[in-house]
ROROLUM-627514 format. One record per residue (C-alpha): residue in three letters; y, z, x; residue number from 0. Coordinates in steps of 0.001 Angstrom, whole numbers, always signed. Each point is the difference from the previous one (the first is absolute). Example, Ala and Ser with C-alpha at 12.3 -4.5 7.8 and 13.67 -1.06 7.14 Angstrom:
# residues 2
SITE  code        v        w        u  pos
SITE   ALA    -4500    +7800   +12300    0
SITE   SER    +3440     -660    +1370    1
//
This chain:
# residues 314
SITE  code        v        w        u  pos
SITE   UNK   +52585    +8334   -43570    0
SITE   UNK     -922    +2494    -2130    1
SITE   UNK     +138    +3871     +249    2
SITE   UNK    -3285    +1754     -150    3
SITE   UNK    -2850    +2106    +1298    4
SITE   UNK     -743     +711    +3821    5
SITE   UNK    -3805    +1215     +340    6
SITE   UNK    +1219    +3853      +20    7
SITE   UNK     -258    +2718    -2460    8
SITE   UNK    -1357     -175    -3675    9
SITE   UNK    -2651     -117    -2371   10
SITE   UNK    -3367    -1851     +751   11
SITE   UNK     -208    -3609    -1720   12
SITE   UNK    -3302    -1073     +713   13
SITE   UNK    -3821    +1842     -828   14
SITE   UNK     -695     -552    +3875   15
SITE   UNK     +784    +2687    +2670   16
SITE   UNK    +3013    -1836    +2068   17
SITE   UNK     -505     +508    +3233   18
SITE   UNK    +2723      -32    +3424   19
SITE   UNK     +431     +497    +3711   20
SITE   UNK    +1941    +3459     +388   21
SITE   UNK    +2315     +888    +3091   22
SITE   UNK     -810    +3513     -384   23
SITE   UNK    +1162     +750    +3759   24
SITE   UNK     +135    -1096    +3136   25
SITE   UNK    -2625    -2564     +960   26
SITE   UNK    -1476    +1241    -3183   27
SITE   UNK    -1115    -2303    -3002   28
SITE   UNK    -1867    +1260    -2864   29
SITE   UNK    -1202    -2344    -2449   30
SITE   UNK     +562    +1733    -3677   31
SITE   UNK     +735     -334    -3535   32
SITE   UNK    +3394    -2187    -1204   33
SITE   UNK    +1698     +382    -3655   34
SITE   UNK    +1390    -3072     -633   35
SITE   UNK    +3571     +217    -2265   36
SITE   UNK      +72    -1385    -3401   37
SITE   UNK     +331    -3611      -80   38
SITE   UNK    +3351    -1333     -988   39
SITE   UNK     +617    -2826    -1724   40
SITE   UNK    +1482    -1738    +2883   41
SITE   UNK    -2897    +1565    +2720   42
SITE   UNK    -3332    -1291     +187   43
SITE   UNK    -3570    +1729    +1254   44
SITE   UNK    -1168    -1905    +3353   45
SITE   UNK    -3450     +479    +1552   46
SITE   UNK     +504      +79    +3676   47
SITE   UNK    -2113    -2140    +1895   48
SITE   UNK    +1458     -312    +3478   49
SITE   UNK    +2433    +2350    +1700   50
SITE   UNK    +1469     -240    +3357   51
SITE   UNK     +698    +2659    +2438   52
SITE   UNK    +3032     -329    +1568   53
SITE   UNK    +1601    +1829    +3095   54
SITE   UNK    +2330    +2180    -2170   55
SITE   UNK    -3687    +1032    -1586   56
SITE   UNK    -1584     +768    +3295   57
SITE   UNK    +3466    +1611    +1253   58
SITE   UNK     +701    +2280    -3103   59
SITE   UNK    -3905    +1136     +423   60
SITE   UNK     +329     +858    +3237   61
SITE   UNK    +3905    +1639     +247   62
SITE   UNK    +1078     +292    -3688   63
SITE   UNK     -100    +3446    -1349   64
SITE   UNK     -763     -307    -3626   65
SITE   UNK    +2119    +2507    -2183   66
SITE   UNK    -2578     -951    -2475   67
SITE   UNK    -3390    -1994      -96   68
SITE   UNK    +1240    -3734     -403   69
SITE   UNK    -2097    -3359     -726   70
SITE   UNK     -186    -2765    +3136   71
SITE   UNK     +680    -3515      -87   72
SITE   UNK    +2454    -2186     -612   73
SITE   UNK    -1774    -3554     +539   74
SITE   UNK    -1520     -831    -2902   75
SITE   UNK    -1981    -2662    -2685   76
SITE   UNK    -2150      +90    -3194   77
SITE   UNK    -1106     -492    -3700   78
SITE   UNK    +2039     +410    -2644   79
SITE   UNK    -1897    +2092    -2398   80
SITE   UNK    +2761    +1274    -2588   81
SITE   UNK    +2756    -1481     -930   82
SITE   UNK    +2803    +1810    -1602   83
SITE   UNK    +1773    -1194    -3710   84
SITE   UNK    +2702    -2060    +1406   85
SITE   UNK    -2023    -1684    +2912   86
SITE   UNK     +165    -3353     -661   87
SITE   UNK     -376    -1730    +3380   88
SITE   UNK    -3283    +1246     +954   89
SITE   UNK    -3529     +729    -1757   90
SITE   UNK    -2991    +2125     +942   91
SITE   UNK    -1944    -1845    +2723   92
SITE   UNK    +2752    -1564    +2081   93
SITE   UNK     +302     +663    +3404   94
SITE   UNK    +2955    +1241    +1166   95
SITE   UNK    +1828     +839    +3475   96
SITE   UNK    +2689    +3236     -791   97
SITE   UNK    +3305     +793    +1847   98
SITE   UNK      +59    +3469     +538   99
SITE   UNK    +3278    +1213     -830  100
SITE   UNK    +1765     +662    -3268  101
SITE   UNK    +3906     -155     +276  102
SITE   UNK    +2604    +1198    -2247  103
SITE   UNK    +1623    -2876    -1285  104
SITE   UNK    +2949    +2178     -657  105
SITE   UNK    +1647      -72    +3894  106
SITE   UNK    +2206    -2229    +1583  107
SITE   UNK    -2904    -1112    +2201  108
SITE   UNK    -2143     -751    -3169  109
SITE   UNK    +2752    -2278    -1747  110
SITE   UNK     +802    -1593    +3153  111
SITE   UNK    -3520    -1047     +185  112
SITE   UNK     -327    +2106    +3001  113
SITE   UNK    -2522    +2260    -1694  114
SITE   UNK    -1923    +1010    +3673  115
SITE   UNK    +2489    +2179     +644  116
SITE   UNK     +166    +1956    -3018  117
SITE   UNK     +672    +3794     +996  118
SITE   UNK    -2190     +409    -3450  119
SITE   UNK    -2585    -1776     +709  120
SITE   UNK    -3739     +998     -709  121
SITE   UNK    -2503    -1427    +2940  122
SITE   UNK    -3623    +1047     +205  123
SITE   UNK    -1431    +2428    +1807  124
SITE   UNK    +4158    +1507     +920  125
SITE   UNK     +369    +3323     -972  126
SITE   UNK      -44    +1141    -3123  127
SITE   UNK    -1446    -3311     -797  128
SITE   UNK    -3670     -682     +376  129
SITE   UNK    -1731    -2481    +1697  130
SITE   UNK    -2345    -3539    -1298  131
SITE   UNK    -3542    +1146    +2007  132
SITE   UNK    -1605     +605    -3414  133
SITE   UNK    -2868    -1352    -2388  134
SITE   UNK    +3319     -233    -2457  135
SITE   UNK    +3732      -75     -134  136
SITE   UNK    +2848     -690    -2840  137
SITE   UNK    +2471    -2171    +1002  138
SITE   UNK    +2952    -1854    -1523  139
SITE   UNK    -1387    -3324    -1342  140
SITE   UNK    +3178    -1622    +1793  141
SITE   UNK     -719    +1396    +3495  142
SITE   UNK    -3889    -1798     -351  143
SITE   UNK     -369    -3887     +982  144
SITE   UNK    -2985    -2051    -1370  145
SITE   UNK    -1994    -1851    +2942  146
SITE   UNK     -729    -3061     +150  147
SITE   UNK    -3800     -991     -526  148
SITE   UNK      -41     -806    +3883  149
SITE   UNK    +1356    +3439    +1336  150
SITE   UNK    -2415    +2875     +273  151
SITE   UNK    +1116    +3408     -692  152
SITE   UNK     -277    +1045    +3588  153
SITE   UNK    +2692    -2929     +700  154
SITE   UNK    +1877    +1382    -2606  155
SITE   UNK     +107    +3695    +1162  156
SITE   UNK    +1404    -1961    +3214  157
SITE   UNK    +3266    -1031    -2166  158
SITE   UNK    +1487    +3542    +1128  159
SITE   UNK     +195     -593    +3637  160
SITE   UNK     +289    -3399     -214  161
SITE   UNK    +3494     +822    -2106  162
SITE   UNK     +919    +1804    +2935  163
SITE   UNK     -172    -3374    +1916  164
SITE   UNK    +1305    -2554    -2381  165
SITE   UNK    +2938    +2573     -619  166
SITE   UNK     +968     +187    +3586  167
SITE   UNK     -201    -3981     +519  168
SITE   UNK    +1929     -421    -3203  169
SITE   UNK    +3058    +2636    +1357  170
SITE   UNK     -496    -1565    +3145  171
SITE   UNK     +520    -3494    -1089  172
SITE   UNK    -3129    -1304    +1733  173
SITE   UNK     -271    -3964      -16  174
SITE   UNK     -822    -3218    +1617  175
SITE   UNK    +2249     +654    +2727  176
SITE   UNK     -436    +3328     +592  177
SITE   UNK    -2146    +1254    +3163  178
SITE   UNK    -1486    +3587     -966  179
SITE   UNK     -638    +2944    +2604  180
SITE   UNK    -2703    +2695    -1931  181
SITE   UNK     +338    +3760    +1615  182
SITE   UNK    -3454    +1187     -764  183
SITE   UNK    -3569    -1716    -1026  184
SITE   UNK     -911    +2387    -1961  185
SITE   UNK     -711     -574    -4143  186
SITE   UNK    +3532     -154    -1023  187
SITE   UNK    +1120    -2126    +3305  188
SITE   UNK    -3017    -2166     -709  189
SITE   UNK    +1193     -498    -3354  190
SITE   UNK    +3625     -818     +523  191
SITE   UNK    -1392    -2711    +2713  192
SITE   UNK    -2029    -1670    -2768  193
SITE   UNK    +3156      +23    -2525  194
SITE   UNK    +1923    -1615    +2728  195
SITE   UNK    -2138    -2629     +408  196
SITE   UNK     -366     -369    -3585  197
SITE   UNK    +3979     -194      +33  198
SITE   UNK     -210    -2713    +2363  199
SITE   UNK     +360    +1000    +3679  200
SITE   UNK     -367    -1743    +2320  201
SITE   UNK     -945    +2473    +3063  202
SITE   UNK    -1300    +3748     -127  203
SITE   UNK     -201    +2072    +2598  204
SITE   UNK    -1597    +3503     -597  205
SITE   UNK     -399    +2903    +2584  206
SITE   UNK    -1974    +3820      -92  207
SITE   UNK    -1463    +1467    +2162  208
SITE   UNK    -3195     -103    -1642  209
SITE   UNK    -2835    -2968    +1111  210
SITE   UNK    -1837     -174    -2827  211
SITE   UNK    +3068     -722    -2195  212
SITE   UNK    +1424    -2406    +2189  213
SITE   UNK    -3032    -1791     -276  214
SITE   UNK      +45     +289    -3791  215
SITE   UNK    +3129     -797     -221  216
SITE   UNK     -486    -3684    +2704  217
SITE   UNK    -3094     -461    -2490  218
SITE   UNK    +2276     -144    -3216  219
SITE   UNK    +2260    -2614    +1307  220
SITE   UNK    +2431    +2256    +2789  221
SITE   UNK    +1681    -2768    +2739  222
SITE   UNK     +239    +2509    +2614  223
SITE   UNK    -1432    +3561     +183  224
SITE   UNK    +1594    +2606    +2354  225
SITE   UNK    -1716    +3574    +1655  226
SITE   UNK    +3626    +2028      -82  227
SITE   UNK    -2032    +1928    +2403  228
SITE   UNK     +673    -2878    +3066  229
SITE   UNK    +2623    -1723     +985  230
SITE   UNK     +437    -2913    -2108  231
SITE   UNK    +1277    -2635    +2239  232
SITE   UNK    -3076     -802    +1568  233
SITE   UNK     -963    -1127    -3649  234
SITE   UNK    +2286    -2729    -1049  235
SITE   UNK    -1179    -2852    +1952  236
SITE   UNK    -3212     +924    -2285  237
SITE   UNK    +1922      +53    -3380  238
SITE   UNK     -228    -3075    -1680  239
SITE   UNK    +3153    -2710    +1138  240
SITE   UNK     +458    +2911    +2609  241
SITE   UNK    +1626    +1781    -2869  242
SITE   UNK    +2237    +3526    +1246  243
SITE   UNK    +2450    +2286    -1596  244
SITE   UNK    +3279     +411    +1924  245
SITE   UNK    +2654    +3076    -1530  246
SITE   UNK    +3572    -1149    +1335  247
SITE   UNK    +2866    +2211    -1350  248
SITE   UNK    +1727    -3033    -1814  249
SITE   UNK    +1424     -377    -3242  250
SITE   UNK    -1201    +2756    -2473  251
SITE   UNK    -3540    +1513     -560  252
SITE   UNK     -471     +422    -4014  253
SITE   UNK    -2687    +2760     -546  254
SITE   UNK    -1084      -24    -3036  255
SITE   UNK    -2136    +3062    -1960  256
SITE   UNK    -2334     -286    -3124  257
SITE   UNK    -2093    +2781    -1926  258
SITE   UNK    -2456     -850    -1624  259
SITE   UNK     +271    -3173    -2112  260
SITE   UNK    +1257    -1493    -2961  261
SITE   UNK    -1273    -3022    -2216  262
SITE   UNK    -2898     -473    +2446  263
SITE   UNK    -3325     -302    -2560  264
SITE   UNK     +401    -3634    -1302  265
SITE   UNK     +674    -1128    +3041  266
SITE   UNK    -2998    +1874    +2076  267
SITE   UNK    -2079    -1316    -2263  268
SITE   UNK    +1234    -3881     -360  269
SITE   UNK     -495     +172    +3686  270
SITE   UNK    -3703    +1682     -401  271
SITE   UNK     -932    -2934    -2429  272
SITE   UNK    +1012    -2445    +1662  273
SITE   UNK    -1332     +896    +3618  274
SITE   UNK    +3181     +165    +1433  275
SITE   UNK     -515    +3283     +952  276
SITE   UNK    -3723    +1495     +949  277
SITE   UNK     -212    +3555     -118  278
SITE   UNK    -3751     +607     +137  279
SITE   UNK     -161     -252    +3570  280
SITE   UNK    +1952    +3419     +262  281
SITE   UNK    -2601    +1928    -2194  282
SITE   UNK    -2519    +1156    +2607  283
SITE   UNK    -1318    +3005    -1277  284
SITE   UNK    -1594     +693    -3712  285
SITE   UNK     -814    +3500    -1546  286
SITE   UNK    -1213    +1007    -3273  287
SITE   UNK    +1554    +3181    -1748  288
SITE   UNK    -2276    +2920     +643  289
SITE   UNK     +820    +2926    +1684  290
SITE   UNK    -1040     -995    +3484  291
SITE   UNK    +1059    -3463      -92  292
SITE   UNK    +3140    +1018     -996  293
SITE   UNK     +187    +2652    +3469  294
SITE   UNK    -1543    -2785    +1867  295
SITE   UNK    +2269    -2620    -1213  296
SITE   UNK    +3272    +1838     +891  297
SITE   UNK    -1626    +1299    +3639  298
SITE   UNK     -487    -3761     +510  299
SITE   UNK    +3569    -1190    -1009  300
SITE   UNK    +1552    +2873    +2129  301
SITE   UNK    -2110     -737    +3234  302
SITE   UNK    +1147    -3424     -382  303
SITE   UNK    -2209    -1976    +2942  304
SITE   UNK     -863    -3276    -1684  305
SITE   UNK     +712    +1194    -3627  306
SITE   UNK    +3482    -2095    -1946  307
SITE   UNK     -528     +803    -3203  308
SITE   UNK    -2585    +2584    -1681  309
SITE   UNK     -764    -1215    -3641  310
SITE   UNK    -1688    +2173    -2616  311
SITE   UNK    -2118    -1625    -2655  312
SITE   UNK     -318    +2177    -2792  313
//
């Protein structure tokens, strides 16, 4: 992948005032003007067109103390509208789903194709590092992913936490003959039951202590949904094949961590074209990019109530 520009810092490449979503303090966003940096030859000039807000967004708004005003969002798709000189793989026009993080490609993580865990790595909207909640961004042409002709942007901007998903069922070794127990319905939990599933398994069992995301979750597919909040037993007889989870101390228990994601895109999508995976289920609320919507959208995401996922269209 190729080294380039992260939307922070430089001169302004386009006539147009760019426009972002500033953290300017807490629970504080201020929607202002954006220099874009030069366009390398390796970077190209996306229009954003939908944006996520995820719970790092609403957290950082409401307990992250800003050193300096940074740029939201991190969950992100658009229009290529520049490319630069040595961009050969995309043209102005396509549609395009971008991973968020630039890596080093100088670490050991990097050449051992472990490049999440980069201690250089550049993610939106992480200090210094600004954020994707813009009318524009410049991003390394080899961090963007054309869609198919079947996958709206909105389902692309879902590739983030969908990575987060396939990620853990890929580390996890999720299969045909693996059983899956979710902690927690909400958007990422959601989206690591539907990439298990997609993986092949053959009984999911999710549990919060939410309602409404239970029943979300028994709508997209769940076999058994679980109120942490009771006692449980009560509930298998009404599990599907009576299905219950038993902990014995036997053998070993492997626990296994991820961060992040790695080599995610292609697949996210493959499994967006084909319908293997249906994210637009999880997108319940839709804001435009003025400066109320943008208050209103990130009150509504940290409230939480029936909101999953809060989608900007810009």
């Amino acid at each position: 992948m190729g080294k380039g520009g992260m939307s922070h810092g430089g001169a302004e490449e386009s006539s147009e005032e760019n426009m972002a979503a500033w953290l300017v303090g807490l629970n504080t966003l201020k929607i202002q003007p954006f220099k874009l940096p030069p366009l390398g030859p390796h970077d190209v000039r996306v229009r954003m067109k939908a944006v996520g807000i995820c719970g790092s967004d609403t957290l950082k708004c409401a307990h992250f103390v800003v050193e300096e005003p940074m740029v939201i969002g991190h969950e992100c798709a658009g229009i290529i509208e520049e490319v630069g000189s040595d961009v050969k793989s995309l043209v102005v026009g396509d549609r395009v789903a971008l991973e968020p993080g630039i890596s080093c490609w100088r670490c050991d993580h990097c050449k051992t194709g472990r490049y999440n865990l980069c201690p250089e790595m550049k993610f939106f909207a992480t200090p210094p590092v600004h954020g994707s909640l813009a009318n524009q961004i410049v991003h390394p042409a080899d961090l963007c992913f054309k869609l198919p002709d079947n996958v709206s942007l909105e389902e692309g901007a879902m590739c983030e936490p969908l990575s987060v998903g396939i990620h853990a069922c890929r580390r996890a070794d999720v299969g045909p003959e693996t059983n899956v127990l979710i902690m927690g319905a909400g958007p990422i939990g959601l989206v690591t039951m539907l990439s298990a599933r997609a993986f092949g398994a053959p009984r999911i069992i999710i549990v919060d202590v939410d309602d409404n995301r239970l029943a979300v979750a028994k709508n997209l597919g769940a076999d058994g949904v679980v109120k942490v909040s009771t006692d449980i037993k009560p509930l298998f007889p009404r599990m599907p094949n009576h299905i219950f989870i038993d902990i014995k101390l036997i053998g070993k228990v492997d626990i296994v961590g991820i961060f992040r994601y790695k080599n995610t895109w292609p697949l996210c999508l493959e499994f967006l074209r084909t319908g293997r995976i249906d994210v637009k289920p999880l997108i319940t609320h839709r804001f435009g990019f003025s400066q109320k919507e943008v208050e209103d959208a990130f009150e509504t995401s940290a409230r939480g109530g029936n909101a999953i996922k809060v989608m900007f269209n810009l």
